[in-house]
C-alpha positions as MATLAB code, in Angstrom:
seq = 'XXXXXXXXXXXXXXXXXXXXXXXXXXXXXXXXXXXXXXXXXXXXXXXXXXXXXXXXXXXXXXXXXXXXXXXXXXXXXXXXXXXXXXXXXXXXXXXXXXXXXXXXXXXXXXXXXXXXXXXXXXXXXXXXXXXXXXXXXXXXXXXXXXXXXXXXXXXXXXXXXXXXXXXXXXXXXXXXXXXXXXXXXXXXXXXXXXXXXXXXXXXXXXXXXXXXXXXXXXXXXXXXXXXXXXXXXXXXXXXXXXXXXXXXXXXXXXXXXXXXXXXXXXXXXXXXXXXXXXXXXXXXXXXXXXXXXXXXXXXXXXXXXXXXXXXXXXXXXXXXXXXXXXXXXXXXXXXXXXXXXXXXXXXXXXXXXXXXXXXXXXXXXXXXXXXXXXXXXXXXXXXX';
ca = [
       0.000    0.000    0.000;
       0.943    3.759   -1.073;
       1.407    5.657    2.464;
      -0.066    8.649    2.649;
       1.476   11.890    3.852;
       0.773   15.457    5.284;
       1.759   18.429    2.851;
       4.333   20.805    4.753;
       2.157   24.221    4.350;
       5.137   26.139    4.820;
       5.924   25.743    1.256;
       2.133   27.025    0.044;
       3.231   30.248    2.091;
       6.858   30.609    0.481;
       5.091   30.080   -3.189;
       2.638   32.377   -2.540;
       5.600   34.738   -1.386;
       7.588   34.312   -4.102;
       4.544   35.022   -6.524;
       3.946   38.216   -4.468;
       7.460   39.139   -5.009;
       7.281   38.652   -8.304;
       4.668   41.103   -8.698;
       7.040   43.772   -6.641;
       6.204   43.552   -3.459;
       8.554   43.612   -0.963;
       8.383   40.092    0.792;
      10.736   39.022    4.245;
      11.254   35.296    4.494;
      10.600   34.121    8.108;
       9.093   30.882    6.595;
      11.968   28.493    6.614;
      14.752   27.303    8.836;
      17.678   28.339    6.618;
      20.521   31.368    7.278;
      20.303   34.132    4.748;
      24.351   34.043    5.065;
      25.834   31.812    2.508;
      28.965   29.219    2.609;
      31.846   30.982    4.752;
      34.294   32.631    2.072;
      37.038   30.143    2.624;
      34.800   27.472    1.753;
      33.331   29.290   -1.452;
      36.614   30.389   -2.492;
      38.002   26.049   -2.174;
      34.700   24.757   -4.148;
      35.687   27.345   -7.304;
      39.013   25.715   -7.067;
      38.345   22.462   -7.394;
      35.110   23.692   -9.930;
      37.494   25.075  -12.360;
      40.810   22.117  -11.647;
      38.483   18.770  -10.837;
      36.638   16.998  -12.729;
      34.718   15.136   -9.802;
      33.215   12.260   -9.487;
      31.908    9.836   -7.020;
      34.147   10.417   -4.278;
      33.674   10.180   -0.137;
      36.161   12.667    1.650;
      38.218   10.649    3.951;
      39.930   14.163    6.027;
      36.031   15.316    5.709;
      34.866   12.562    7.319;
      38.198   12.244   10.008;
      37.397   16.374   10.992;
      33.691   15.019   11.578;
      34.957   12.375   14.242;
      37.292   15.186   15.955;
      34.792   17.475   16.101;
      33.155   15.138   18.657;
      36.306   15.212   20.485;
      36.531   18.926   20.329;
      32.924   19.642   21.388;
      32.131   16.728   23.819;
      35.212   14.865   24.916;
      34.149   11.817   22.394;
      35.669    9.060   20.973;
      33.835    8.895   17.160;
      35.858    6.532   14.649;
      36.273    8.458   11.048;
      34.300    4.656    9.870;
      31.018    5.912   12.129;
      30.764    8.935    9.970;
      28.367    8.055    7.015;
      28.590   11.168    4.644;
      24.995   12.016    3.574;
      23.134   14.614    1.040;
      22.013   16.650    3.716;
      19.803   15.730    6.792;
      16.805   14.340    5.217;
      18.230   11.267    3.016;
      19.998   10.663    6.543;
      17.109    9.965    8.693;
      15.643    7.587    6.079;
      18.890    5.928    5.716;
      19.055    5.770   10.242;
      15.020    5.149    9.779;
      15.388    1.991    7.695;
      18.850    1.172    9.882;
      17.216    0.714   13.168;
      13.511    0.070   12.451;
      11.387   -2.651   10.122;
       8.044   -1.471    8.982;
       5.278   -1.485   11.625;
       7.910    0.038   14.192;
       6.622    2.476   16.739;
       8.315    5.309   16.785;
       7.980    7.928   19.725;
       8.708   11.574   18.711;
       7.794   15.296   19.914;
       4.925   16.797   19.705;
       5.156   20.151   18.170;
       7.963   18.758   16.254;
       9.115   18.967   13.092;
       6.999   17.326   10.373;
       9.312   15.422    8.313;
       9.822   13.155   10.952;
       6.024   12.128   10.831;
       5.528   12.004    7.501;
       9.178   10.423    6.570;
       8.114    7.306    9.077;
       4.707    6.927    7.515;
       5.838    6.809    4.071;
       8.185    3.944    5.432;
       5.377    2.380    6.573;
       6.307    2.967   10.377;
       3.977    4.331   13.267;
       4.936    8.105   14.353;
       3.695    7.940   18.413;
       3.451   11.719   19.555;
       3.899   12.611   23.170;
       2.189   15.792   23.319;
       5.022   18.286   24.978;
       3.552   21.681   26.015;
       4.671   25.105   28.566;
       4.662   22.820   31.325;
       7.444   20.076   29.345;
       9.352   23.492   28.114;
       8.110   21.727   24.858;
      10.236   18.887   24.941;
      10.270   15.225   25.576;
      10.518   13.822   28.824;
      12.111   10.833   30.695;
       8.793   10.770   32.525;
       6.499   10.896   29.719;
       8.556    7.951   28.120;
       8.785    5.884   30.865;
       5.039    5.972   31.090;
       4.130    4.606   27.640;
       3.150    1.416   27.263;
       3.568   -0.650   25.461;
       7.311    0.776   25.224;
       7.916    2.533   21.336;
      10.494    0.603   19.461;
      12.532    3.895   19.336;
      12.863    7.442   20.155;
      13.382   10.558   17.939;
      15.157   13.015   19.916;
      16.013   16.578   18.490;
      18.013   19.357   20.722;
      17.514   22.509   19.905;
      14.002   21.510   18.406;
      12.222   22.350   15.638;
       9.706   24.041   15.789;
      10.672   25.930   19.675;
      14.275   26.069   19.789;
      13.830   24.194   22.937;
      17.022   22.521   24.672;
      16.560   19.143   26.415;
      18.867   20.020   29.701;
      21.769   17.485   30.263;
      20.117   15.898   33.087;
      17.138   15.476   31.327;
      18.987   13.540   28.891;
      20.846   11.659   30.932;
      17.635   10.505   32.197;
      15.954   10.052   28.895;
      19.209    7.924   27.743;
      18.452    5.561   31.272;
      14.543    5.112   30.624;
      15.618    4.124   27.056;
      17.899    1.142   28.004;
      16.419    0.206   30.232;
      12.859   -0.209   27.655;
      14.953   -1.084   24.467;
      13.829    1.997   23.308;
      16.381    2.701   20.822;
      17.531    6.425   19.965;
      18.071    8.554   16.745;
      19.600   12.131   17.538;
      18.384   15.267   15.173;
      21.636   17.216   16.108;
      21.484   19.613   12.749;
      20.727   22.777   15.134;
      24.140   21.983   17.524;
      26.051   24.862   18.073;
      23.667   27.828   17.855;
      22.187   28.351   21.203;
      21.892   31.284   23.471;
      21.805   32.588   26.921;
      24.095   29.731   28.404;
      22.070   26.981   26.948;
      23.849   23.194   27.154;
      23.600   21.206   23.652;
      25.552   17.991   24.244;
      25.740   15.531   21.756;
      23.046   12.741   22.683;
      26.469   10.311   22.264;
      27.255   11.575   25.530;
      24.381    9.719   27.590;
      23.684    6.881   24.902;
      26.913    5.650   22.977;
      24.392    3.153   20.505;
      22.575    6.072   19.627;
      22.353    7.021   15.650;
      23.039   10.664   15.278;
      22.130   13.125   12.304;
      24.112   16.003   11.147;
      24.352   18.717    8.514;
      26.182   21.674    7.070;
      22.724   23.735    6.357;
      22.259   25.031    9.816;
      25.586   26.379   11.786;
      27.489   25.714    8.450;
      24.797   27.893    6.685;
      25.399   25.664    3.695;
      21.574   24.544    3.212;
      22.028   24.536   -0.478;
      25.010   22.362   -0.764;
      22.951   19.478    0.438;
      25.935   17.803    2.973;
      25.009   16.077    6.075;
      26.615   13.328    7.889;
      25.291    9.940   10.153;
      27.274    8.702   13.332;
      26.670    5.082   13.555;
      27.299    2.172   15.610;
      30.261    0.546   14.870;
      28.496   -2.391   14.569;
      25.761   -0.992   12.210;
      28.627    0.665    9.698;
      28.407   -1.820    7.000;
      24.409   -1.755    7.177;
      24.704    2.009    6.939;
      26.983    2.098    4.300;
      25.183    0.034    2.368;
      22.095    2.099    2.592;
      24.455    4.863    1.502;
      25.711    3.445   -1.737;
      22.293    1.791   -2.808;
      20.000    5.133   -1.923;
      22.281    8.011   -2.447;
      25.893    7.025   -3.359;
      27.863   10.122   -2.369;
      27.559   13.373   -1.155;
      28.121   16.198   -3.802;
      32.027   16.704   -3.920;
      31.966   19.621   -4.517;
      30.261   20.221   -0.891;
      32.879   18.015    0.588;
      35.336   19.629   -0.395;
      33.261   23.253    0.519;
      32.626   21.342    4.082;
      35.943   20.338    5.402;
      36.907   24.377    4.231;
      33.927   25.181    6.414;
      35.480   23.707    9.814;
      38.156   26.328    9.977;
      35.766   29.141    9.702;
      35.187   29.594   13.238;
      35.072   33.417   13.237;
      32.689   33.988   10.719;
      30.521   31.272   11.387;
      30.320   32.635   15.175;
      29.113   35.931   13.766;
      26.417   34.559   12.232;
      25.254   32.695   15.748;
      25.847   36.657   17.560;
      23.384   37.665   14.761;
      21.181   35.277   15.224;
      21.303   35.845   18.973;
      20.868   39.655   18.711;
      17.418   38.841   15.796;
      16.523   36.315   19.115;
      16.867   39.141   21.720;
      15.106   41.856   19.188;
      11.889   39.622   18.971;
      11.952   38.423   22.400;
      11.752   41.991   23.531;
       9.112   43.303   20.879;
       6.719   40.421   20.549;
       5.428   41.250   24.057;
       4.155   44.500   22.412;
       2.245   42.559   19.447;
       0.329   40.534   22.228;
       2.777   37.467   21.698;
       3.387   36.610   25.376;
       2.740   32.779   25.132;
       5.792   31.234   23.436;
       8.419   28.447   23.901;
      11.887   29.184   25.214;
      14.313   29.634   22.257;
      16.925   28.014   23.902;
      18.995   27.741   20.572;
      18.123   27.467   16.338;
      16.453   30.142   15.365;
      12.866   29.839   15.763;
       9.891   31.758   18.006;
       7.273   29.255   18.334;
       4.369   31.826   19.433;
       0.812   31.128   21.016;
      -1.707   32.804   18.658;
      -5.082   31.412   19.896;
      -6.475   34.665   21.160;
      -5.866   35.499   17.941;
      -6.875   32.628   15.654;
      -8.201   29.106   15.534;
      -6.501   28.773   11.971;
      -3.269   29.137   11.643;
      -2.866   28.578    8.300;
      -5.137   31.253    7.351;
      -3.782   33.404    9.865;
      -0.146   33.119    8.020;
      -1.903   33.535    4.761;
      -3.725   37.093    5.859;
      -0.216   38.114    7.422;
       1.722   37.317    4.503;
      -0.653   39.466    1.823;
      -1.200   42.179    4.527;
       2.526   42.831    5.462;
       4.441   40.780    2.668;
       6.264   38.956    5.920;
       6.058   34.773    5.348;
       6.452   32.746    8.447;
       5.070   29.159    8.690;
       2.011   27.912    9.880;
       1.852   25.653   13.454;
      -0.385   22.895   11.684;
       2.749   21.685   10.384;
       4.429   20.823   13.267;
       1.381   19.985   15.735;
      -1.425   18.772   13.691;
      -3.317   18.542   16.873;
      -2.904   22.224   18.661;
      -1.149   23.625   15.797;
      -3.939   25.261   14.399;
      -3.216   27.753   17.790;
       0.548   28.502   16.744;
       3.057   29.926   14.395;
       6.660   30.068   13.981;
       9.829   32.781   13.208;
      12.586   32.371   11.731;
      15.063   34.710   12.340;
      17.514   33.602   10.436;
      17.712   36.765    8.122;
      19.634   40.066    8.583;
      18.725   42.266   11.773;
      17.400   44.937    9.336;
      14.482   42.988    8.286;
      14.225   41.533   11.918;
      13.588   44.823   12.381;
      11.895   46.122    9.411;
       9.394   43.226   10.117;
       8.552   44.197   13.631;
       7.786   47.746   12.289;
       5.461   46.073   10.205;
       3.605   43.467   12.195;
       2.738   46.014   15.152;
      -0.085   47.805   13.410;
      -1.245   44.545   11.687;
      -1.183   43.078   15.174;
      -2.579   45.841   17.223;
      -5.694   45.890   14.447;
      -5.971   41.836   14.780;
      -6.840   42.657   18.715;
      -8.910   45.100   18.390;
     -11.068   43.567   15.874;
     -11.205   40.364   18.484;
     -11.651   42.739   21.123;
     -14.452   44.482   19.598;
     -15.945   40.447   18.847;
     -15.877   39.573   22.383;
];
């Protein structure tokens, strides 16, 4: 049978935005998670090397994927073998590929709820059972050791992700030390969404979920810190008993990464300084929203411990998020996505930011949601 799947909305509000644009409007795009910064120079300036002096071909990176296993060392204090690093075309072909590694069809799969909606619809189309724990203000939006040891039956595994998607949540290192004992002790076993690692804010902890559960399968990629989204690189760490399953996955379902980005990628690594300004940018747009949004009667929101995201309460304002977006989007040419797409249950109440753009428009887009927002209360306040 032909699994069927959610649409991600977000995309019906970028097309419309892009149409919009087209017909001169001026449009800010706070619909998707990816940087408006490109590939750190260094890294551009290595890929038109080899562009103009390589022919290419398909190729893995062995210092690419060696860097990969110290940067483990470097961030965490862990040992990762350069053979547990499974090179990937970004993040998505990777959680198939750890999907189909750890889990026949039928599996049930435990996962966030608001969370981000690839992981639901990429285990239904595999024919596996997403189980949503419903995470709200009083879990900090996040998955608990608690809530999992009080499922039953037990899931056959656990999708993790901190930072989150959609709240920029961070599961605390306790918390996941805790999660990582429930889930051994249940057989629950654990795949790590780690793509958002390294931008967090306000003394926030991201630790590599490697740290509390060594047999966990963790996910990687160059689109989020690396603000490479285009170049489509990502990375597994596997098991070193699982490698030869993984890279068999690899070769049959993607081959290789482009080379191009592996060469771009291990460039990247040594791009500290620029790639830190981008996470002080992103932590000033955080601080410039988290101070305004008060003002726009968005006081209800999740605590953007790291990403980039504002995951915002909007149900005094709406019961339809979607259309909400929609109306915001024509009105004040600013696209964000719509919370039906992470939470198809209490989504329809929510919204999320990116503010991964420039501070200008960060602040350009404030300017312009206060009057739309101040008129959306009145009108409900002139309802009631």
């Amino acid at each position: 049978m032909t699994a069927r799947i959610d649409q991600f909305h977000a995309i019906a509000v970028s097309t419309l935005a892009h149409r919009l644009a087209g017909e001169g409007r001026s449009i800010i795009h706070m619909e998707f998670g990816q940087p408006s910064t490109g590939a750190p120079a260094k890294a551009i300036e290595k890929a038109q090397h080899v562009l103009a002096t390589d022919p290419m071909g398909y190729w893995e990176s062995q210092a690419l994927k060696a860097r990969i296993a110290r940067s483990y060392a470097d961030s965490d204090g862990l040992s990762v073998e350069p053979q547990q690093i499974i090179l990937t075309c970004g993040a998505s072909p990777a959680l198939v590929m750890a999907l189909t590694l750890r889990f026949a069809p039928g599996a049930r799969v435990a996962l966030a709820r608001p969370g981000y909606v690839a992981y639901r619809n990429t285990l239904r189309s595999l024919h596996m059972e997403p189980v949503e724990l419903e995470c709200g203000p009083d879990e900090r939006f996040n998955i608990t050791a608690a809530a999992l040891a009080a499922m039953e039956p037990a899931p056959d595994g656990l999708i993790l992700a901190s930072p989150a998607n959609p709240t920029g949540t961070v599961i605390p290192p306790e918390e996941m030390a805790a999660i990582a004992q429930v889930c051994r002790a249940r057989g629950i076993r654990v795949i790590s969404d780690e793509i958002y690692h390294g931008l967090t804010y306000d003394g926030a902890q991201a630790r590599s979920t490697l740290a509390f559960d060594p047999d966990a399968v963790i996910i990687n990629s160059f689109s989020k810190y690396f603000s490479m989204a285009g170049w489509r690189l990502g990375w597994m760490v596997v098991p070193l008993d699982q490698v030869d399953q993984a890279r068999a996955r690899m070769g049959n379902l993607t081959l290789t990464p482009p080379v191009l980005s592996q060469h771009a990628g291990l460039v990247a690594f040594d791009c500290g300084d620029e790639l830190e300004g981008h996470v002080r940018t992103y932590a000033r747009n955080r601080q410039i929203l988290l101070d305004a949004l008060p003002e726009l009667g968005l006081a209800r929101i999740a605590p953007p411990d790291g990403a980039f995201y504002i995951w915002a309460d909007i149900a005094h304002l709406t019961d339809d998020s979607m259309a909400f977006c929609l109306k915001l989007l024509e009105d004040t040419g600013i696209a964000t996505a719509p919370g039906i797409d992470f939470d198809p249950v209490e989504g329809h109440h929510f919204f999320r930011i990116s503010f991964a753009v420039s501070t200008p428009l960060v602040e350009e887009a404030i300017a312009r949601m206060k009057p739309w927002f101040a008129a959306r209360l009145a009108e409900r306040a002139v309802g009631a």
